[in-house]
N, C-alpha and C positions, 0 to 999 in steps of 0.2 A: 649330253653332247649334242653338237649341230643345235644349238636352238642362241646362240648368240643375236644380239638384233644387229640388223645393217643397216648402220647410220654413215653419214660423210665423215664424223669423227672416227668411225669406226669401220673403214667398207672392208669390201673382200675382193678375192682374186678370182677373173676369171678365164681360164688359159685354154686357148682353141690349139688342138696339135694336128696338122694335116698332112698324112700320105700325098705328095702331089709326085711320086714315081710317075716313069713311064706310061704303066700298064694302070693307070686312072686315066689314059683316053680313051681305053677299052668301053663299050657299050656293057650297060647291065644286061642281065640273062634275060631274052625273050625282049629285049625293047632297043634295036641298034640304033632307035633315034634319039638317046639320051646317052652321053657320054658319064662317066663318072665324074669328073673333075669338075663337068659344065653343071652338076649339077647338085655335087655338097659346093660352090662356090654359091649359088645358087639360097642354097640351106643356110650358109654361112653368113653370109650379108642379109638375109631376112632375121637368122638369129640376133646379129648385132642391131641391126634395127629396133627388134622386141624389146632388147638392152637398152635402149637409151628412151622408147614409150614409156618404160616402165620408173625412170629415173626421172623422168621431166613432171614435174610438180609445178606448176602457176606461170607456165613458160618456161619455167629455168630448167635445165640438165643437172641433175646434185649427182655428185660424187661418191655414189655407192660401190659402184664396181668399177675396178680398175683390169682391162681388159690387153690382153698376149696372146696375139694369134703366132703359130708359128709351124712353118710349113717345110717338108724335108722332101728331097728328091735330089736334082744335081744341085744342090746345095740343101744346107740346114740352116735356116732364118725368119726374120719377120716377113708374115704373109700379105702386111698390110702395103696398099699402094697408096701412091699420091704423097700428100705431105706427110703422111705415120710411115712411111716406108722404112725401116732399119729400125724401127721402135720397137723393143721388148714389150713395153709396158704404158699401156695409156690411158689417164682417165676417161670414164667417159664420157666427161662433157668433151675432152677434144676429141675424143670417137665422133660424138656428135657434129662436130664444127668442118671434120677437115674427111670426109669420105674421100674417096679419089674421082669417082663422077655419081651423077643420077639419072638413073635409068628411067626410060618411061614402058610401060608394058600393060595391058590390058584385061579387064578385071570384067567376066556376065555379070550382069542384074537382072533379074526380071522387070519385062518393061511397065507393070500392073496391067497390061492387055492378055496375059496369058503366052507373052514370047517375052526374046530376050535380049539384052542389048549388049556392047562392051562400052564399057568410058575407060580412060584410059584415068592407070595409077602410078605415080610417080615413087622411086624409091633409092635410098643410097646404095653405091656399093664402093665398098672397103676392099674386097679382096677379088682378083681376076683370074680364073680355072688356070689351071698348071699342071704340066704334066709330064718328065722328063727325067732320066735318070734311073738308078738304083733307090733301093730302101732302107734308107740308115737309121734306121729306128732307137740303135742304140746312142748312134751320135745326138739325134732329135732329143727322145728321155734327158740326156746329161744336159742340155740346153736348158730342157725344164728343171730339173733339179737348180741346176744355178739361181735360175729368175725367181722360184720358187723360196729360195735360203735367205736375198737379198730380201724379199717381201717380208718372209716371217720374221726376220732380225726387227723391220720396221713396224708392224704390227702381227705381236703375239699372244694378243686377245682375241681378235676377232672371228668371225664366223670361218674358218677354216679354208683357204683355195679350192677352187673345184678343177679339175682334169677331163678336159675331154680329149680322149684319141679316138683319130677316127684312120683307119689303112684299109688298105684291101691285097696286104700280102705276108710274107714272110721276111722277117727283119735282113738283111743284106750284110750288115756289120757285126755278127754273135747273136747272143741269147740276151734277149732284153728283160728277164727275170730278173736280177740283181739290181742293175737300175731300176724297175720299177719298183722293185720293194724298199729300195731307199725311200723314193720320192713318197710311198705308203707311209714310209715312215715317219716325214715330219711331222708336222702338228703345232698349232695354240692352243691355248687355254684349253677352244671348244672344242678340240677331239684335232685327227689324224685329217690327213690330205686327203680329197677327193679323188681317186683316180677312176675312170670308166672308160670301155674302151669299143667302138664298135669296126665290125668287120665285115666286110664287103666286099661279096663277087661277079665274076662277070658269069658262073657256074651254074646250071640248076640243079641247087642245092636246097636239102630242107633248112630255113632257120631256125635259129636257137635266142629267145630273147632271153635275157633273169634269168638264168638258168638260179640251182639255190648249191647245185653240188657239180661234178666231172662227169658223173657217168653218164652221159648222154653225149659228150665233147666226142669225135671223132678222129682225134687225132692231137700231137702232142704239142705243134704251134696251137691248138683251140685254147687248150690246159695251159699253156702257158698265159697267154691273155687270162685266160678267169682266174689267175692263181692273183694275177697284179691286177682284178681288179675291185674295187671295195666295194662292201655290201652298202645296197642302197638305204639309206636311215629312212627313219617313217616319215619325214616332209615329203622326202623323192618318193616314197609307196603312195602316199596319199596324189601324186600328182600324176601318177604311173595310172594311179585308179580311174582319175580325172577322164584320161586320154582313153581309157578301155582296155589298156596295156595290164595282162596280168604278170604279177611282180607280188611275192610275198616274202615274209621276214626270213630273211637270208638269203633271200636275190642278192646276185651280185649284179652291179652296172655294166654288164657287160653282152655283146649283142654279135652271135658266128652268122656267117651268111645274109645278113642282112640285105634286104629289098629297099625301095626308095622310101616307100612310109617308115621302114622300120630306122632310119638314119632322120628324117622329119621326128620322130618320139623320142628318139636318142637325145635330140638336140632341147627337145622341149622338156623333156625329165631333169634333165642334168642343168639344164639352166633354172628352174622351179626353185630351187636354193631353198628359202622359208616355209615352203609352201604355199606362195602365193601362186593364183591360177595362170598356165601360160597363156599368152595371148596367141588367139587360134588365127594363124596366118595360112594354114593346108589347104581349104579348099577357095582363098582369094589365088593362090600364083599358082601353086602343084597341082592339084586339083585330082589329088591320089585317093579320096576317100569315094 
């Protein structure tokens, strides 16, 4: 399982699901000068970025992944702005062509004198922080389950969809266990849907990265997440390893209390796909290491 190749004949799914509630303009625990939403939007458009380096071969964008952001708070939708706006699902060569603006922002070097300089780094952004409303989490899942169904009807060989949710609460609309283990369920050829899910507070709490079992979960929304979410296959351990991130066989993708590096790893594990190495964007923008 998981070791399909991704080819433009053959690409794969990769579906971004974002908590953009209310309580994501909350500052994270000990830093009120980082918002949440300001800064998985942040995580978000550097990820997409990495996605379309990694697809450009001799100038061109090829067609490996086909890319679903989709974000839930006072509504459940595409989180893509600009011309992707209301788009479920998009290649990423047009990922590539139609960002909504690009940003400019500024990157140290050492100057070879022993100090330092900034020059300034240009870069797309797709998607714009949000923050407003309830947590419909169940509503969001059955979103993905759809886009998800129509994908595998079209291709049901290839390298499996990946899932990334990211919240920082408790679902608003039920218990999103049932939905998530449908969406567990689908599958091609090479195995079962990707689901992973990280969680993140404004609380000083202890984190829980990979955990492999429950007992250490502290409570029954935790257990719920690790129950929907799937163990990482050996490309993601091996990329998990990469990062410094420990994850052993039967970790599951799933990440309680998470801090700002711990949602930067989340995003570079789960995009890893093959196993090819992430491209290290942490310490050019975040500068969390």
């Amino acid at each position: 399982m998981y070791s399909a190749q991704i080819t433009r004949a053959n690409p794969t799914c990769i579906l971004l699901l974002l908590d953009q509630s209310g309580s994501m303009s909350d500052p994270f625990s000990g830093n009120s000068a980082i918002k949440k939403s300001d800064f998985v939007a942040d995580v978000v458009n550097h990820t997409l970025h990495d996605l379309v380096i990694r697809c450009t071969k001799t100038e061109e964008v090829r067609n490996y992944y086909y890319i679903s952001v989709i974000g839930y708070g006072h509504r459940v939708g595409s989180a893509f702005g600009g011309p992707l706006e209301q788009r479920r699902l998009a290649p990423i060569a047009e990922v590539a062509d139609y960002p909504l603006h690009v940003k400019t922002s500024y990157k140290r070097v050492a100057d070879g004198g022993g100090g330092w300089v900034e020059i300034p780094v240009r870069y797309p952004v797709w998607v714009q922080p949000s923050a407003a409303g309830k947590t419909p989490m169940c509503e969001a899942l059955f979103e993905v389950k759809s886009i998800l169904e129509a994908w595998l009807r079209e291709h049901p060989t290839g390298f499996p969809p990946t899932v990334l949710h990211l919240t920082d609460g408790e679902s608003s609309d039920g218990d999103p266990g049932q939905i998530g283990q449908e969406i567990m369920s689908l599958r091609t050829d090479d195995g079962p849907v990707l689901l992973f899910n990280c969680h993140i507070s404004s609380r000083r709490a202890h984190k829980i990265e990979y955990p492999a079992d429950e007992a250490q979960l502290p409570d029954g929304f935790a257990r719920t997440l690790f129950q929907i979410s799937s163990q990482l296959p050996t490309n993601f351990l091996a990329a998990a390893a990469q990062l410094g991130v420990h994850a052993a066989d039967g970790s599951r993708g799933f990440v309680f209390n998470g801090d700002p590096s711990s949602i930067v790893q989340f995003y570079e594990i789960g995009t890893s796909l093959t196993g090819m190495t992430p491209y290290k964007w942490m310490d050019d923008k975040l500068n969390l290491e």
